[in-house]
N, CA, C, O and CB atoms as a CASP TS submission, in Angstrom:
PFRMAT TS
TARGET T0000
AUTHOR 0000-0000-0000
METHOD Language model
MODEL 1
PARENT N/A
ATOM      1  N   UNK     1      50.720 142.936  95.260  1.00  0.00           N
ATOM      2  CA  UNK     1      49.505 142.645  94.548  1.00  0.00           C
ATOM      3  C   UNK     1      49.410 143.531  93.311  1.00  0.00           C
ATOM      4  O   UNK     1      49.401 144.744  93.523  1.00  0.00           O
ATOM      5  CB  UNK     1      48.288 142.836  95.456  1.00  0.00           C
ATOM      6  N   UNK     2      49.331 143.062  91.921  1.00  0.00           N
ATOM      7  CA  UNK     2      48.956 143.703  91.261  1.00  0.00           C
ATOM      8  C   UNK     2      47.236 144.379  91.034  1.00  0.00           C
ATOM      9  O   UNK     2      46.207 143.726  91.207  1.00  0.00           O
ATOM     10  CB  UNK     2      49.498 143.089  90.513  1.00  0.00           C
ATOM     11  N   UNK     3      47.297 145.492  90.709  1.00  0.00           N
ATOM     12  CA  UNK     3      45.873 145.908  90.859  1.00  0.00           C
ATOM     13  C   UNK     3      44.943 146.236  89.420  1.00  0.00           C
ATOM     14  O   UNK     3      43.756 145.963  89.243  1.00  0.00           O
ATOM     15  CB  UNK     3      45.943 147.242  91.769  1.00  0.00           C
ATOM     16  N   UNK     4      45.875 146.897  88.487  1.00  0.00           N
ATOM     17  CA  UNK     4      45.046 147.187  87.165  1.00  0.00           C
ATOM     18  C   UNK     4      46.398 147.080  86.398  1.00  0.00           C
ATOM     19  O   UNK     4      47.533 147.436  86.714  1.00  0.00           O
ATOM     20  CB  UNK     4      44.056 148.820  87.005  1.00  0.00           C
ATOM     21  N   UNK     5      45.990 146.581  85.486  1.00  0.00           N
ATOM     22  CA  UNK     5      46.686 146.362  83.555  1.00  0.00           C
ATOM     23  C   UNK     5      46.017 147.033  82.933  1.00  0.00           C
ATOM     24  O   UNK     5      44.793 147.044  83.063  1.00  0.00           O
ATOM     25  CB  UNK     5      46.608 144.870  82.608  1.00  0.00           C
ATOM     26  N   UNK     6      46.583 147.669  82.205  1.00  0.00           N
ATOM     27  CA  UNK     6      45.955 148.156  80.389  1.00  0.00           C
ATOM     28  C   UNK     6      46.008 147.263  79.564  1.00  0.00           C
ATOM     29  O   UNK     6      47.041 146.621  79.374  1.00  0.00           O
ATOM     30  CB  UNK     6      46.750 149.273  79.493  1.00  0.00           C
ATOM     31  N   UNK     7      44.678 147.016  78.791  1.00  0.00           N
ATOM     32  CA  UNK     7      45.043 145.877  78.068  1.00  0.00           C
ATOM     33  C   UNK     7      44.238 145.694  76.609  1.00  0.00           C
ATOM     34  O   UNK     7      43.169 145.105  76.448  1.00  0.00           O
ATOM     35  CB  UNK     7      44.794 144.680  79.020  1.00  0.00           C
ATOM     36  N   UNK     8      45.060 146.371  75.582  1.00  0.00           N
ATOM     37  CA  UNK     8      44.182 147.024  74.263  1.00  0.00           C
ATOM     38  C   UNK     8      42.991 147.745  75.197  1.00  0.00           C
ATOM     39  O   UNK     8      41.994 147.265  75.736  1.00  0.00           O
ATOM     40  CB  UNK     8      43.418 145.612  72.925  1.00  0.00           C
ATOM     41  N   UNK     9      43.441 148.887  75.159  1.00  0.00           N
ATOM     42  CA  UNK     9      42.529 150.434  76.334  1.00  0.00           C
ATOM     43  C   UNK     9      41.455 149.792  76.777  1.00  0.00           C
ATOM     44  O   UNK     9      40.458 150.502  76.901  1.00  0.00           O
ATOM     45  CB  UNK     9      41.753 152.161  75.453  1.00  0.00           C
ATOM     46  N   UNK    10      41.275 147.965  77.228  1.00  0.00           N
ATOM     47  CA  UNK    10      40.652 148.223  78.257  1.00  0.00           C
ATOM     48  C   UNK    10      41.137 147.969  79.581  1.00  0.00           C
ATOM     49  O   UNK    10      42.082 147.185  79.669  1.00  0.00           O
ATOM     50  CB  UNK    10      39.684 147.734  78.107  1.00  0.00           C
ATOM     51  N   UNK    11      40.722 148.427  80.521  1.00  0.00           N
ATOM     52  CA  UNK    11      41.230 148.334  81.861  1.00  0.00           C
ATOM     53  C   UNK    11      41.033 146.858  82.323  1.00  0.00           C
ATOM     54  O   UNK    11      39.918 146.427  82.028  1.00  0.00           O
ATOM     55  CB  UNK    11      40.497 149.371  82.820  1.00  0.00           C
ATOM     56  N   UNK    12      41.874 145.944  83.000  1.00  0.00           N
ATOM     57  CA  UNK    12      41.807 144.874  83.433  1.00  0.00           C
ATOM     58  C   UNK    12      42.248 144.728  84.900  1.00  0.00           C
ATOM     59  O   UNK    12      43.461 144.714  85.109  1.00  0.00           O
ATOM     60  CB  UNK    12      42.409 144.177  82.606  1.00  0.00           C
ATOM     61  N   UNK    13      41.072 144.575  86.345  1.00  0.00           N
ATOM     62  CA  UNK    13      41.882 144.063  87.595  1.00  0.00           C
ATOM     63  C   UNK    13      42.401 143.222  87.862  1.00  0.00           C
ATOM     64  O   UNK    13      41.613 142.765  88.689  1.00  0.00           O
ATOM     65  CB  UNK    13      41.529 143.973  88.403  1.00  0.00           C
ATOM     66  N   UNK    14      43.424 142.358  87.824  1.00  0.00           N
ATOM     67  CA  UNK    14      43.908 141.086  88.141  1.00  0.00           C
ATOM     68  C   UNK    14      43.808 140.310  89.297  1.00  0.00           C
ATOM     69  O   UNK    14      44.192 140.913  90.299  1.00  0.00           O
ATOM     70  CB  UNK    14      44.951 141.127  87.990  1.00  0.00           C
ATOM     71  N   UNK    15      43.530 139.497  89.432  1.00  0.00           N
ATOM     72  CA  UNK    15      43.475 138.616  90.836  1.00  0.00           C
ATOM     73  C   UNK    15      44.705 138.642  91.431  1.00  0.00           C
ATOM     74  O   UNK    15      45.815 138.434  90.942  1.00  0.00           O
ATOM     75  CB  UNK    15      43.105 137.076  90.680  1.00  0.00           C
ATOM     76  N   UNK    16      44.343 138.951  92.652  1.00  0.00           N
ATOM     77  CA  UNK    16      45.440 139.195  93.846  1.00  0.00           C
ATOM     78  C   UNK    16      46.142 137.317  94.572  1.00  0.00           C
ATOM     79  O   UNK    16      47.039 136.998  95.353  1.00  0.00           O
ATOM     80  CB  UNK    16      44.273 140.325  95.432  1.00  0.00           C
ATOM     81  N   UNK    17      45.218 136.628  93.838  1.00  0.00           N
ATOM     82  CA  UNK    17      45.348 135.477  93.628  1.00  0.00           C
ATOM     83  C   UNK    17      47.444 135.094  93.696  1.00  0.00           C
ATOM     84  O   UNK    17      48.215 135.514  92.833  1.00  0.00           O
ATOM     85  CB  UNK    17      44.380 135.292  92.096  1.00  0.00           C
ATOM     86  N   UNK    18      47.807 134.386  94.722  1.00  0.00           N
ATOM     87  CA  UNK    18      49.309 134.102  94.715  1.00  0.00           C
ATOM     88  C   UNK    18      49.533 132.764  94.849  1.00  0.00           C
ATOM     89  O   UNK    18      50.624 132.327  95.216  1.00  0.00           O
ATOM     90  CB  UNK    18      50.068 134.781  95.773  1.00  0.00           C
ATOM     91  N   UNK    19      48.621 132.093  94.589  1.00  0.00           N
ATOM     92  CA  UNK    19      49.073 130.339  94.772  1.00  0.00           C
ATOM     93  C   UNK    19      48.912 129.827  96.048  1.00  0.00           C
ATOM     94  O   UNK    19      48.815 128.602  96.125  1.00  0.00           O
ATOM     95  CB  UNK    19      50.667 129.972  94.485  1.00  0.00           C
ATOM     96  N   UNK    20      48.836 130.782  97.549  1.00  0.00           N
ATOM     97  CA  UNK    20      48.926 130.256  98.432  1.00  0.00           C
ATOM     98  C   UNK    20      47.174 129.884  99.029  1.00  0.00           C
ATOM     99  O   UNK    20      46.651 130.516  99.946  1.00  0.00           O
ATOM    100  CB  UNK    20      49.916 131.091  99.169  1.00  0.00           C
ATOM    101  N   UNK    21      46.851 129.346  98.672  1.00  0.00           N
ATOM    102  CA  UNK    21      45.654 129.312  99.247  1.00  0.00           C
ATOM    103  C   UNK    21      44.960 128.180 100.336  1.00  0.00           C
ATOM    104  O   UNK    21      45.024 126.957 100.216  1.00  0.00           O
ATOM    105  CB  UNK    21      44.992 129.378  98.209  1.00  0.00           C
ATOM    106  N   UNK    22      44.342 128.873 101.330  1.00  0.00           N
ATOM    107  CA  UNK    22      44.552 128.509 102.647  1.00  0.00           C
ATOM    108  C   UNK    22      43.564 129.492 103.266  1.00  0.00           C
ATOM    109  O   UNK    22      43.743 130.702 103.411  1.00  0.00           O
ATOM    110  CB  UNK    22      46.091 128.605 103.150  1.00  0.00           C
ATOM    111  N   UNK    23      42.317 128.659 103.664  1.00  0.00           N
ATOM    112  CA  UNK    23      41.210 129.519 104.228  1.00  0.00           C
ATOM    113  C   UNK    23      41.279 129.325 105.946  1.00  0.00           C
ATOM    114  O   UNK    23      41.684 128.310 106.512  1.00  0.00           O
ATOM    115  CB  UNK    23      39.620 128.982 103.527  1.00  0.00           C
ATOM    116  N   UNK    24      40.750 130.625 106.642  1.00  0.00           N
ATOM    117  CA  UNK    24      41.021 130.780 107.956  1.00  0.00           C
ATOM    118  C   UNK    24      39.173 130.694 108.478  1.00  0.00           C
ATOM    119  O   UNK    24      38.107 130.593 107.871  1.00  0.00           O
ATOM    120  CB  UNK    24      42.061 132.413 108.268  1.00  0.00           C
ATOM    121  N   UNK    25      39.418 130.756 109.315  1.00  0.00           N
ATOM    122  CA  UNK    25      38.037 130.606 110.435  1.00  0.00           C
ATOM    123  C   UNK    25      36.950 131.173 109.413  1.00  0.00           C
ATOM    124  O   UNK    25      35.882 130.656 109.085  1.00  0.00           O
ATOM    125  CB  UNK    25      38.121 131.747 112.175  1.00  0.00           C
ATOM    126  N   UNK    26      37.383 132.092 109.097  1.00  0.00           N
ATOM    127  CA  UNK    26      36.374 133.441 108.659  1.00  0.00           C
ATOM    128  C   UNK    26      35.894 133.394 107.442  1.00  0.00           C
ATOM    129  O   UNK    26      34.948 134.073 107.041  1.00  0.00           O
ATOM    130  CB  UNK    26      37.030 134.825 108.664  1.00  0.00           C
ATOM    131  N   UNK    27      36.877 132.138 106.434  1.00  0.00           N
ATOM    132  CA  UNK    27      36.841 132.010 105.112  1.00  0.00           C
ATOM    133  C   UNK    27      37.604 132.745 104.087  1.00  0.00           C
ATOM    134  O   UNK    27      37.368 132.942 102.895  1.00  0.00           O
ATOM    135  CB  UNK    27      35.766 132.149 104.872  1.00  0.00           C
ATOM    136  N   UNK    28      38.759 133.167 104.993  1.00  0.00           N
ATOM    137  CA  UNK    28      39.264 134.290 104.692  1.00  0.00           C
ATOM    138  C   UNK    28      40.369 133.837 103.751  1.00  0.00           C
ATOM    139  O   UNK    28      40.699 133.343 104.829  1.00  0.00           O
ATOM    140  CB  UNK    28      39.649 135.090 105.886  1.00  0.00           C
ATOM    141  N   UNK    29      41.288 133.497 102.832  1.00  0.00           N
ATOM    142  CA  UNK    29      42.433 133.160 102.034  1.00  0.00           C
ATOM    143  C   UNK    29      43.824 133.504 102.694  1.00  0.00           C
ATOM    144  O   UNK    29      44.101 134.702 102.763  1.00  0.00           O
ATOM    145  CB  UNK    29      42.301 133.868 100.721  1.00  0.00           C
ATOM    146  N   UNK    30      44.581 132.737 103.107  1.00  0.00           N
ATOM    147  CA  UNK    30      45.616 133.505 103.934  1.00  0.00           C
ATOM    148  C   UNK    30      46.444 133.760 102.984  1.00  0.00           C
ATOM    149  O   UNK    30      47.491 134.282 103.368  1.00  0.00           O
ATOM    150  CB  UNK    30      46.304 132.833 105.135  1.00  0.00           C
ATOM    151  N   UNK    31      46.307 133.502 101.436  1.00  0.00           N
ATOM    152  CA  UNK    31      47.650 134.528 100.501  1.00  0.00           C
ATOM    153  C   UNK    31      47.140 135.614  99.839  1.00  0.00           C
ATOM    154  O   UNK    31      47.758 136.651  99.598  1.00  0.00           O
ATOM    155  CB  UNK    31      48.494 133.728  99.174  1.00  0.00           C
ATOM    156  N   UNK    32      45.900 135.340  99.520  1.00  0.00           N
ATOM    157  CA  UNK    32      45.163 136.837  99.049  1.00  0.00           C
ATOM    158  C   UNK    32      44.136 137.661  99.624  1.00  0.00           C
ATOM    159  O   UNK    32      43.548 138.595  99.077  1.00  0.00           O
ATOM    160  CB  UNK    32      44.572 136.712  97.929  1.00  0.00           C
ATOM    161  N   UNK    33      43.957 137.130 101.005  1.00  0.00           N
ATOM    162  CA  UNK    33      43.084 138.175 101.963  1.00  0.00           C
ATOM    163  C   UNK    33      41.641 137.791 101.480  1.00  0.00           C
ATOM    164  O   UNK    33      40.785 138.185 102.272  1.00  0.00           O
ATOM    165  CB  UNK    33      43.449 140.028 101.695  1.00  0.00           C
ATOM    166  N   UNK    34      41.122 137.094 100.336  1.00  0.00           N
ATOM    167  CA  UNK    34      39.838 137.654 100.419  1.00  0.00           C
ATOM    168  C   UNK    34      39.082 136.648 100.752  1.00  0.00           C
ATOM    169  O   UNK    34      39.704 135.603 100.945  1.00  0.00           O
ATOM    170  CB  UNK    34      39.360 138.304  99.287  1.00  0.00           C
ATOM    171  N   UNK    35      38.159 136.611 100.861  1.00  0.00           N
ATOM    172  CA  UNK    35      36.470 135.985 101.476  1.00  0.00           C
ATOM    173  C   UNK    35      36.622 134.911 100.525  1.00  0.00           C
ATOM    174  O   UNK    35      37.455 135.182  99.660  1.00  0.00           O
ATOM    175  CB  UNK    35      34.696 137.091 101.226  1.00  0.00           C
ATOM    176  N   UNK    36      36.085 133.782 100.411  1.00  0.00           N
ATOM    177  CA  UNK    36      35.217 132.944  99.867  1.00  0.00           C
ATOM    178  C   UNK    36      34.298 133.112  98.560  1.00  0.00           C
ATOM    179  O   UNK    36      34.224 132.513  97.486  1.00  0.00           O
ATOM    180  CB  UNK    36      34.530 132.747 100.798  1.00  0.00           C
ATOM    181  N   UNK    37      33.665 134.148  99.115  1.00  0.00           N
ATOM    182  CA  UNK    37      33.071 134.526  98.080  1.00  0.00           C
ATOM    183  C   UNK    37      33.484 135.854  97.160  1.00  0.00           C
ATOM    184  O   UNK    37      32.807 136.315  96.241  1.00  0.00           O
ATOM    185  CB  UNK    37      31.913 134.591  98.540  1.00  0.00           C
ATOM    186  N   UNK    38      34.848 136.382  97.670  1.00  0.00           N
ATOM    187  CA  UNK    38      35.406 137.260  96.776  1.00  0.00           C
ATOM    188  C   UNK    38      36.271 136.195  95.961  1.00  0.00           C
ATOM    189  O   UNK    38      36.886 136.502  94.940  1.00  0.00           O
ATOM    190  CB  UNK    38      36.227 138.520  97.497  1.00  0.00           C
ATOM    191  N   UNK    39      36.263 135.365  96.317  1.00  0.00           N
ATOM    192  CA  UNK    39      37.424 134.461  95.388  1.00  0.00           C
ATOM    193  C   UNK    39      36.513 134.023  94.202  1.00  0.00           C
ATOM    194  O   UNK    39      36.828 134.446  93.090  1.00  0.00           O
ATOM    195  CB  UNK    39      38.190 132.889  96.278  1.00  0.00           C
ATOM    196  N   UNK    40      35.559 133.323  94.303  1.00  0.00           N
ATOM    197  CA  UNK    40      34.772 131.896  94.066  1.00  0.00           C
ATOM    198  C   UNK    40      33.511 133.040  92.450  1.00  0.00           C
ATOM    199  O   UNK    40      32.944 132.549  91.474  1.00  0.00           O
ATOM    200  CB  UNK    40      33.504 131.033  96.379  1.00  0.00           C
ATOM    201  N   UNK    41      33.558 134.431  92.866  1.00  0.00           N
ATOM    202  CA  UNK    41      32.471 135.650  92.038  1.00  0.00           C
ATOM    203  C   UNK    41      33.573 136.416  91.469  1.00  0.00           C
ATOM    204  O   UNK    41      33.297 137.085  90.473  1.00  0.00           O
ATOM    205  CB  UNK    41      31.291 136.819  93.143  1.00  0.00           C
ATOM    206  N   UNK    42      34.809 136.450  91.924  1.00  0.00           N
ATOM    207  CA  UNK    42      35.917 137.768  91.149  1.00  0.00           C
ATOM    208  C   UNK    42      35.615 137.780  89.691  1.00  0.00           C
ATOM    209  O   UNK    42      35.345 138.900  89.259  1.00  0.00           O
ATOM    210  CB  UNK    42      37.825 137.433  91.258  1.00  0.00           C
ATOM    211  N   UNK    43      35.584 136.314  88.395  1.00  0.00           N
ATOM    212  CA  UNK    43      35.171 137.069  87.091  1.00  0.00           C
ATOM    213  C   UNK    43      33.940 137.462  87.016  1.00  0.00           C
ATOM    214  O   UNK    43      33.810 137.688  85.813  1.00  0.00           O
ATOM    215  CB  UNK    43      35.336 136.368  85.943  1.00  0.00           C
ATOM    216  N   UNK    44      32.840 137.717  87.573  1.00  0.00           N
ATOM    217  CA  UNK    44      31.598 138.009  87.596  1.00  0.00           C
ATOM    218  C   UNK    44      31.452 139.647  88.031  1.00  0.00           C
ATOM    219  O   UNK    44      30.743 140.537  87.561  1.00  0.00           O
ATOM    220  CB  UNK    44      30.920 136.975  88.536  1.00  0.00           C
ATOM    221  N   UNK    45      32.397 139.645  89.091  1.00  0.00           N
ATOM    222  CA  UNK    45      32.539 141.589  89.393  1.00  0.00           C
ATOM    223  C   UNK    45      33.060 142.168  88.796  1.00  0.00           C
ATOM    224  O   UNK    45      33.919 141.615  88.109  1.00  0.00           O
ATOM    225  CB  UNK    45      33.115 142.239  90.431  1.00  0.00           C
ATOM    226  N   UNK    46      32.880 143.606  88.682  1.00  0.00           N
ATOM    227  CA  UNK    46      32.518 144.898  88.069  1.00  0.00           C
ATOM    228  C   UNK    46      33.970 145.206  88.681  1.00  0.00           C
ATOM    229  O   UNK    46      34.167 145.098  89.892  1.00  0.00           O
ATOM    230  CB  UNK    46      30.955 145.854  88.548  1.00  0.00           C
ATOM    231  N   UNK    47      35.354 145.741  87.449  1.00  0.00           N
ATOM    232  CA  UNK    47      36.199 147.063  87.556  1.00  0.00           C
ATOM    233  C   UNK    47      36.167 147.706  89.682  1.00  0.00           C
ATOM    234  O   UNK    47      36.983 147.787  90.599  1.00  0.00           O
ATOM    235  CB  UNK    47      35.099 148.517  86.125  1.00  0.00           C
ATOM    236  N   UNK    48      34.672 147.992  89.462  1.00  0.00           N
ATOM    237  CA  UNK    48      34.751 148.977  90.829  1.00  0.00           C
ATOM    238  C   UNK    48      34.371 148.064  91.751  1.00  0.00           C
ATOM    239  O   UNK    48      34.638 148.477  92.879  1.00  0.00           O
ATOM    240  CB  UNK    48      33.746 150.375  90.932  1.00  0.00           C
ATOM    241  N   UNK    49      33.757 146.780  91.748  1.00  0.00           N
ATOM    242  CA  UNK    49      33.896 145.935  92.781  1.00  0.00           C
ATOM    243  C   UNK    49      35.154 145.048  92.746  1.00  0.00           C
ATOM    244  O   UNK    49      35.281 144.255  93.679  1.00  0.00           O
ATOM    245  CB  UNK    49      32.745 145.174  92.838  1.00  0.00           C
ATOM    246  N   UNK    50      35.986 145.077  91.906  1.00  0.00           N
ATOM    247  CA  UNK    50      36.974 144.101  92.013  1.00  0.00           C
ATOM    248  C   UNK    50      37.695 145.136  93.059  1.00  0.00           C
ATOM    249  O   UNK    50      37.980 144.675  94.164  1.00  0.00           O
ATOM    250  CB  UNK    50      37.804 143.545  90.502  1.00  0.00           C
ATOM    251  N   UNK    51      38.084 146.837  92.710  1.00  0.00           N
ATOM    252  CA  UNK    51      38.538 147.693  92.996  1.00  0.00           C
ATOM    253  C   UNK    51      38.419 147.622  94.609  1.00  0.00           C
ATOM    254  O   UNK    51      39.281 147.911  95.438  1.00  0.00           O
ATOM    255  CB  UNK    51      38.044 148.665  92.245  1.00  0.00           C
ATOM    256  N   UNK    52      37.184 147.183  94.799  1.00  0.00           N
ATOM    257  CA  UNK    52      36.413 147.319  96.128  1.00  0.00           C
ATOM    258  C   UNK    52      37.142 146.197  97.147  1.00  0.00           C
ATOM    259  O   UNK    52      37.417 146.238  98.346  1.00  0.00           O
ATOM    260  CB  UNK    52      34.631 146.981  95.886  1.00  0.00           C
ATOM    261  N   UNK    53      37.285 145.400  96.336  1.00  0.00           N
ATOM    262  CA  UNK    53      37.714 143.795  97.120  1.00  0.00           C
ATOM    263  C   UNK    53      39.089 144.244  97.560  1.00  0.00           C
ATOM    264  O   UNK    53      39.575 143.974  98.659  1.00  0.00           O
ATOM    265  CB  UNK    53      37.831 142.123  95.929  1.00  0.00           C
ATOM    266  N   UNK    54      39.742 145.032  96.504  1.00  0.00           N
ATOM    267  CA  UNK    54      41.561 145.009  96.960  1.00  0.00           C
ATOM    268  C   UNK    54      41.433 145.939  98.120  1.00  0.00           C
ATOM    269  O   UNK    54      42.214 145.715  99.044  1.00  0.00           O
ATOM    270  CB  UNK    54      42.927 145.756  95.608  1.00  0.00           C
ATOM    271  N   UNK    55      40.636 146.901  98.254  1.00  0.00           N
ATOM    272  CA  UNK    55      40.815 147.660  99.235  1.00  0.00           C
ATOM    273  C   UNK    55      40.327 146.887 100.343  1.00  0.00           C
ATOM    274  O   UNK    55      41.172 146.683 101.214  1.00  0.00           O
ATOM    275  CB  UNK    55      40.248 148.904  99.059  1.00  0.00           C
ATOM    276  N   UNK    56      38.961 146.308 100.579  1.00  0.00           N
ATOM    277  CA  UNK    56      39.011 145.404 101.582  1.00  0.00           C
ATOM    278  C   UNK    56      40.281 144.278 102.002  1.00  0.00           C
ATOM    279  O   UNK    56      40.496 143.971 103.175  1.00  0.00           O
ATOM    280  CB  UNK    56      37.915 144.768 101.288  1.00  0.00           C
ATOM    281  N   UNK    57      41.035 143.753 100.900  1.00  0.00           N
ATOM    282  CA  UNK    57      42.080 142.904 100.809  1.00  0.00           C
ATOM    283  C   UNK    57      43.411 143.826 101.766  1.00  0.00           C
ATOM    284  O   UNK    57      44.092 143.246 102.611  1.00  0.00           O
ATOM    285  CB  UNK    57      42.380 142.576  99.019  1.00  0.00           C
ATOM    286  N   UNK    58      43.561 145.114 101.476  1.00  0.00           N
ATOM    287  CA  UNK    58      44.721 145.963 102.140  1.00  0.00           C
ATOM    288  C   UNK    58      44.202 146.074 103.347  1.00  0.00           C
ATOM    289  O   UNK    58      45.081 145.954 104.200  1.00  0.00           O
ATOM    290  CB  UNK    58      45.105 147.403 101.533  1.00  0.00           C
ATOM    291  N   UNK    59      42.921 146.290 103.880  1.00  0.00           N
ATOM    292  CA  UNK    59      42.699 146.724 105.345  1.00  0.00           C
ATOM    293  C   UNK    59      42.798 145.123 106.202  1.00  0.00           C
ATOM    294  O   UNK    59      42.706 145.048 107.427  1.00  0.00           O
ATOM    295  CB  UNK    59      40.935 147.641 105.530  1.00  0.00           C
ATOM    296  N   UNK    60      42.944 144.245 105.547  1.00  0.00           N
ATOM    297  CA  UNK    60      42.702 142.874 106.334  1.00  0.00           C
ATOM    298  C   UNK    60      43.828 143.252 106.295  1.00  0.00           C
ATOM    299  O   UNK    60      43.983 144.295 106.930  1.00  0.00           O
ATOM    300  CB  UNK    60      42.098 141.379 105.955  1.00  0.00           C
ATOM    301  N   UNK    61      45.109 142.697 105.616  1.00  0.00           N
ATOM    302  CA  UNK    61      46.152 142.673 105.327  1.00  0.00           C
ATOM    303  C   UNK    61      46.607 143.818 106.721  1.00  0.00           C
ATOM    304  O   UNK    61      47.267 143.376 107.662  1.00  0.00           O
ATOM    305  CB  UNK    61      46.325 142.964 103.706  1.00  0.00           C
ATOM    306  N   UNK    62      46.242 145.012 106.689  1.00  0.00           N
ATOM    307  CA  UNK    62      46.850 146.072 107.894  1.00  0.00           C
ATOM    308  C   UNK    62      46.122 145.284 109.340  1.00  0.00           C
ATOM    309  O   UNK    62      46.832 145.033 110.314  1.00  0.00           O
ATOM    310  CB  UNK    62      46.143 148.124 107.628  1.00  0.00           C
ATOM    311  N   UNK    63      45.064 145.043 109.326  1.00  0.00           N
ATOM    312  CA  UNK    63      44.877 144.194 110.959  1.00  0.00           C
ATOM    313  C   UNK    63      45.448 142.772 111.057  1.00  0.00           C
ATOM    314  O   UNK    63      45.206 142.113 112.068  1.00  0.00           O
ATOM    315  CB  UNK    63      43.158 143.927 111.396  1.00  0.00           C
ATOM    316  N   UNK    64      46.398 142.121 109.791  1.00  0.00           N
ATOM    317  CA  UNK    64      46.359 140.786 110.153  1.00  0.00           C
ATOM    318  C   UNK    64      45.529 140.090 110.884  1.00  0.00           C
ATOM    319  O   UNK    64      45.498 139.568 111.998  1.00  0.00           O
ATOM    320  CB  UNK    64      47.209 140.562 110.593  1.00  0.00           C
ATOM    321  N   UNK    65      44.577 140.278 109.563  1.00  0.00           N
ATOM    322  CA  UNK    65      43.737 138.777 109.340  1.00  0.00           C
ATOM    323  C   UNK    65      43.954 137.891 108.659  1.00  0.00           C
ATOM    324  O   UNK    65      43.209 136.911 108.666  1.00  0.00           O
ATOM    325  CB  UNK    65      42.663 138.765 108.960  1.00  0.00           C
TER
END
């Protein structure tokens, strides 16, 4: 997953977004881990909530969800 670009000095998070997309019980994305509604709001969040999502995205990712 890429997480931050520099991009003319401003910081950019990129979507963890991989093409595979495929929602589970939970609403969950089975190629990029996130929610429904982390997918559907990602250009609308903030640097430190996008920040927020990948880390939620790695702890799913460690319990396989």
């Amino acid at each position: 997953m890429k997480q931050m670009v520099e991009k003319d000095n401003d910081v950019v998070v990129e979507s963890p977004c991989i093409r595979n997309c495929c929602l589970n019980e939970n609403d969950i994305c089975l190629g990029c881990l996130r929610h429904l509604t982390e997918i559907t709001g990602w250009q609308g969040f903030s640097i430190q909530e996008k920040t927020a999502i990948l880390t939620k995205c790695k702890q799913r990712k460690q319990q396989n969800i």
